[in-house]
BABA-820827 format. One record per atom (N, C-alpha, C, O): x, y, z; residue in one letter. Coordinates in steps of 0.1 Angstrom, whole numbers, padded with zeros to 4 digits, always signed. Example, Ala and Ser with C-alpha at 12.3 -4.5 7.8 and 13.67 -1.06 7.14 Angstrom:
# BABA-820827
+0132-0057+0078A/+0123-0045+0078A/+0132-0033+0078A/+0142-0033+0085A/+0128-0022+0071S/+0137-0011+0071S/+0129+0000+0079S/+0134+0011+0080S/
This chain:
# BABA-820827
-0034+0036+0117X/-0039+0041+0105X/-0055+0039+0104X/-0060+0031+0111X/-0060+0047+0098X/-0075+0052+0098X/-0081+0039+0085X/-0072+0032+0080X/-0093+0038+0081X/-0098+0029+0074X/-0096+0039+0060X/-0096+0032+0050X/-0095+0048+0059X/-0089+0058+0046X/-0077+0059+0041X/-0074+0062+0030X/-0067+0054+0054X/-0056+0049+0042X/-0050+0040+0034X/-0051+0028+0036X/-0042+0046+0023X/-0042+0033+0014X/-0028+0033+0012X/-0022+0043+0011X/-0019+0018+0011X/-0008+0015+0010X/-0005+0016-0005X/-0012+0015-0015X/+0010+0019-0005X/+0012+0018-0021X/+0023+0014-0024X/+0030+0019-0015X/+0035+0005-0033X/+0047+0006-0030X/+0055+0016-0026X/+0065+0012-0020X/+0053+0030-0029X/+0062+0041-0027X/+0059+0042-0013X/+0068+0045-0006X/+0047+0039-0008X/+0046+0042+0011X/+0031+0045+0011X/+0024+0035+0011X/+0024+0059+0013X/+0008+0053+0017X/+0004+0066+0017X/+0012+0075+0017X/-0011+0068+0016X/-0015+0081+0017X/-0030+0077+0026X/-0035+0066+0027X/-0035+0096+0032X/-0044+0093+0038X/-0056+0102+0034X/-0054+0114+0033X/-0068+0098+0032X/-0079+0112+0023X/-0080+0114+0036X/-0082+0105+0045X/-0080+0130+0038X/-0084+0143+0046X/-0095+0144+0044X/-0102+0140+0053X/-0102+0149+0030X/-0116+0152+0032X/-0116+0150+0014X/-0107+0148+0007X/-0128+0150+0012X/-0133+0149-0001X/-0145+0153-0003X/-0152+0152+0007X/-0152+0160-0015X/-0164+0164-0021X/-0167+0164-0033X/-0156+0163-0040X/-0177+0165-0041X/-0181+0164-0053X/-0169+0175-0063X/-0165+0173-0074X/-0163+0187-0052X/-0152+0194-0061X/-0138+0194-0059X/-0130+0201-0065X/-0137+0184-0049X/-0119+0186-0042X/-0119+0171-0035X/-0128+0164-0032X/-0105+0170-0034X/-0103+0158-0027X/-0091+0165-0021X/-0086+0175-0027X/-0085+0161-0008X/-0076+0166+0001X/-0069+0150+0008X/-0076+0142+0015X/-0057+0148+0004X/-0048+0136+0009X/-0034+0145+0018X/-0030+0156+0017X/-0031+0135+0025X/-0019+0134+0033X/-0006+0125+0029X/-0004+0116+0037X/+0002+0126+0018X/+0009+0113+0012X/+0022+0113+0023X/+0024+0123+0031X/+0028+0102+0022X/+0039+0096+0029X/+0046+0090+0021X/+0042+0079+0018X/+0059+0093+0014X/+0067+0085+0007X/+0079+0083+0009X/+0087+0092+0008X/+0083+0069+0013X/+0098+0064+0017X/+0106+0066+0008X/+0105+0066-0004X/+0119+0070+0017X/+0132+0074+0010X/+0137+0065-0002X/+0137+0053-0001X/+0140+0072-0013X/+0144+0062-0023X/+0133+0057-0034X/+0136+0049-0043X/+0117+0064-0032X/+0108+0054-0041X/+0104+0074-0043X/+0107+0085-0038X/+0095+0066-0054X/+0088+0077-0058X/+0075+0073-0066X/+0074+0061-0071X/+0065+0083-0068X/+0054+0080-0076X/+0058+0079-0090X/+0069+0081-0094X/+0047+0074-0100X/+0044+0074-0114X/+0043+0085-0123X/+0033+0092-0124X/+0054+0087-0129X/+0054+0092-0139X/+0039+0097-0145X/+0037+0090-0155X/+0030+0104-0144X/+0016+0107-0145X/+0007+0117-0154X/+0013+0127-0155X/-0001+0117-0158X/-0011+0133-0162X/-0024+0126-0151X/-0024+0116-0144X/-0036+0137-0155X/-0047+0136-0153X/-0058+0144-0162X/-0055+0156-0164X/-0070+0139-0169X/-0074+0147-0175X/-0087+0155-0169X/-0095+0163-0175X/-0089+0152-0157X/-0101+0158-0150X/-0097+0164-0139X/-0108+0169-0136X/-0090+0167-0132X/-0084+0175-0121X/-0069+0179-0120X/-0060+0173-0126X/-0068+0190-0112X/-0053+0194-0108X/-0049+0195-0096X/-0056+0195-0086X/-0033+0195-0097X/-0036+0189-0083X/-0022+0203-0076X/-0017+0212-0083X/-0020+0200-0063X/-0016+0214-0052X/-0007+0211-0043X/-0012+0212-0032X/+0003+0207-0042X/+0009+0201-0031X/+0019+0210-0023X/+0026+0220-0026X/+0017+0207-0015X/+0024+0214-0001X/+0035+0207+0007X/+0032+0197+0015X/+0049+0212+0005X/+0055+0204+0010X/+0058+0203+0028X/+0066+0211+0031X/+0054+0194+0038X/+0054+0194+0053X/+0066+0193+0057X/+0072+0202+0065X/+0072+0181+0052X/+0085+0179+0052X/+0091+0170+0045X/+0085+0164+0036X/+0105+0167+0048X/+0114+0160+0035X/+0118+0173+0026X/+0116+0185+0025X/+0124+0162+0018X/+0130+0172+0005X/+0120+0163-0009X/+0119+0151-0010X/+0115+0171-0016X/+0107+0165-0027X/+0111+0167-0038X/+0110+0179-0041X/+0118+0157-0049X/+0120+0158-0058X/+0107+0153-0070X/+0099+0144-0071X/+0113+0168-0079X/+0091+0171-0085X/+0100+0174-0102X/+0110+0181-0105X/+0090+0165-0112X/+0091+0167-0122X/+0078+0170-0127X/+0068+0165-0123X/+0078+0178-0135X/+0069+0185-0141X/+0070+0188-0156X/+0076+0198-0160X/+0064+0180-0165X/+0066+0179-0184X/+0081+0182-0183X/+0084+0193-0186X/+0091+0173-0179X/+0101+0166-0182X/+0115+0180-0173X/+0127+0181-0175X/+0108+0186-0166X/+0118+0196-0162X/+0119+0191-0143X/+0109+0189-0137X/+0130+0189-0138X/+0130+0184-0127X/+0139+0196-0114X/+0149+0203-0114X/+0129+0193-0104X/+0136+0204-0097X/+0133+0198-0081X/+0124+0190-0080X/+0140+0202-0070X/+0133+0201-0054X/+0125+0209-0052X/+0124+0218-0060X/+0117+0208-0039X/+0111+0214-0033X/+0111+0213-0016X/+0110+0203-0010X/+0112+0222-0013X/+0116+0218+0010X/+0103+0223+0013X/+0095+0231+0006X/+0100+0218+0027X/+0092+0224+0035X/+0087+0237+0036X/+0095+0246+0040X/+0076+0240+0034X/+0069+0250+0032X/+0064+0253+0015X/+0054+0259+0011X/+0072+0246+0008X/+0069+0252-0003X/+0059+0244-0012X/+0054+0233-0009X/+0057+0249-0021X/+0041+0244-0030X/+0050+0239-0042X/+0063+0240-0043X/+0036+0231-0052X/+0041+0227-0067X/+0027+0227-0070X/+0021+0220-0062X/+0019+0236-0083X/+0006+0234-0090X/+0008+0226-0098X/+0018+0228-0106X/+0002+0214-0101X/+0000+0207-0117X/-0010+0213-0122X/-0019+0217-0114X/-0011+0217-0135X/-0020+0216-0143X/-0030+0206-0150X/-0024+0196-0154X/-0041+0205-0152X/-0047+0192-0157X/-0039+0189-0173X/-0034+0196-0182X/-0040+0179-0172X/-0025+0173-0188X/-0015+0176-0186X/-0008+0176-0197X/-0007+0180-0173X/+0004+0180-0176X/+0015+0168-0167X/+0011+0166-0156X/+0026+0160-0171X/+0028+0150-0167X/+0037+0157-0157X/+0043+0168-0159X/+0037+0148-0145X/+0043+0152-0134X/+0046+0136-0124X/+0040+0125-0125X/+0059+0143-0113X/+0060+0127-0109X/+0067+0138-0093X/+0073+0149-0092X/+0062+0129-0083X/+0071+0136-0070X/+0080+0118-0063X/+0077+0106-0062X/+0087+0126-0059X/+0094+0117-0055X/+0106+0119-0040X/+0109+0130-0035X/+0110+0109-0037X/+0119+0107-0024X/+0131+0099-0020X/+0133+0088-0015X/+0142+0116-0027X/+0159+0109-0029X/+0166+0114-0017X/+0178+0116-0018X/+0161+0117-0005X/+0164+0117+0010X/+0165+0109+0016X/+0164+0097+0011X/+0167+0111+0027X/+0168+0098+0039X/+0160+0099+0050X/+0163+0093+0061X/+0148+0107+0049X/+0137+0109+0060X/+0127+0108+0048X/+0129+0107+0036X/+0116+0108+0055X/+0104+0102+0048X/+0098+0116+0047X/+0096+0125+0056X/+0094+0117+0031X/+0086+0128+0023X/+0073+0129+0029X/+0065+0120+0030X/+0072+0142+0033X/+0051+0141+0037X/+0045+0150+0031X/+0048+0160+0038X/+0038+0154+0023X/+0033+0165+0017X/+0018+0161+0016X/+0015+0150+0018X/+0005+0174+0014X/-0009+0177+0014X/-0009+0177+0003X/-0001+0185-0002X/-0018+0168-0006X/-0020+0172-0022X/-0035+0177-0024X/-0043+0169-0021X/-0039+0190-0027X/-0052+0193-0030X/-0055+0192-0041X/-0051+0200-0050X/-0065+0179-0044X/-0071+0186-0059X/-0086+0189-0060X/-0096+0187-0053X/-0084+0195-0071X/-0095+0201-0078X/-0101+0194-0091X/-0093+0187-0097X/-0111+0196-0095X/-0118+0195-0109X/-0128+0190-0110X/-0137+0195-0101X/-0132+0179-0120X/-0147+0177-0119X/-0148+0155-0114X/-0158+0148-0114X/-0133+0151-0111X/-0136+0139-0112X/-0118+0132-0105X/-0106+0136-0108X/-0122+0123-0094X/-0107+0124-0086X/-0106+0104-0085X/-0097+0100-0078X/-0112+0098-0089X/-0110+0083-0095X/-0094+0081-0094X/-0086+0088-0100X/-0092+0071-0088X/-0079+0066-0093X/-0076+0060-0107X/-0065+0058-0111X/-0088+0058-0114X/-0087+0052-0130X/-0086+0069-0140X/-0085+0067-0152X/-0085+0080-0136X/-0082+0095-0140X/-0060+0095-0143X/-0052+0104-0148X/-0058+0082-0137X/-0043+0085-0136X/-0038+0078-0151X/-0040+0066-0151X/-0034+0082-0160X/-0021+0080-0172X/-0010+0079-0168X/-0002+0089-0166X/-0008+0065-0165X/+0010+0058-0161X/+0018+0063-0176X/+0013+0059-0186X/+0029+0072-0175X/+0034+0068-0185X/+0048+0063-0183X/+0055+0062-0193X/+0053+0059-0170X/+0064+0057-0163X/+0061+0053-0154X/+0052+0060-0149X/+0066+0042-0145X/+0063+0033-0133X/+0070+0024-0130X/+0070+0013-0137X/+0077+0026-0118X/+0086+0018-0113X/+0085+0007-0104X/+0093+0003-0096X/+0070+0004-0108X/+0067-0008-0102X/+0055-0015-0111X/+0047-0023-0105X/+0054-0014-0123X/+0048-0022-0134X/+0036-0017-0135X/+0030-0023-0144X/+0026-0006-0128X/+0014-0011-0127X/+0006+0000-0138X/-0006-0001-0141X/
């Protein structure tokens, strides 16, 4: 692992590239965990699924997603991806906007307290 990635309980991600307009990660999430329940009010975000099967909620509607396929967030809208497989989720998240901070994230759900 590179000095850019960062562990997380769900499993770890890696920044690709970043600039004053986009930030570009590589996430990795173990079978069984999933991210935080979330919005953002300064960016949106683009994900691409590599592989796994990704279970994606989006303002409270939940659906999969397989390899090859995309999911847009919109900025404010709450969204959570997640990994109820048995191989490890990998997906590219692109975002966009004016500000990509990890203090931009609104927990409103989190399965690990934080």
């Amino acid at each position: 692992m590179s000095a850019d990635d960062s562990t997380r309980p769900w499993g770890r991600y890696e920044v690709l590239q970043e600039s004053d307009f986009h930030k570009v990660k590589c996430i990795y999430v173990t079978p069984g965990t999933r991210l935080s329940y979330q919005r953002h009010q300064k960016r949106r975000e683009h994900w691409f699924i590599v592989s796994g099967v990704a279970t994606v909620v989006i303002d409270g509607q939940t659906f999969e997603k397989f390899p090859g396929e995309t999911v847009s967030v919109e900025m404010g809208q709450l969204h959570r991806i997640g990994n109820s497989g048995k191989e490890e989720l990998v997906f590219v998240e692109i975002q966009t906007g004016t500000y990509f901070g990890e203090d931009d994230i609104e927990r409103i759900e989190d399965d690990y307290a934080r």
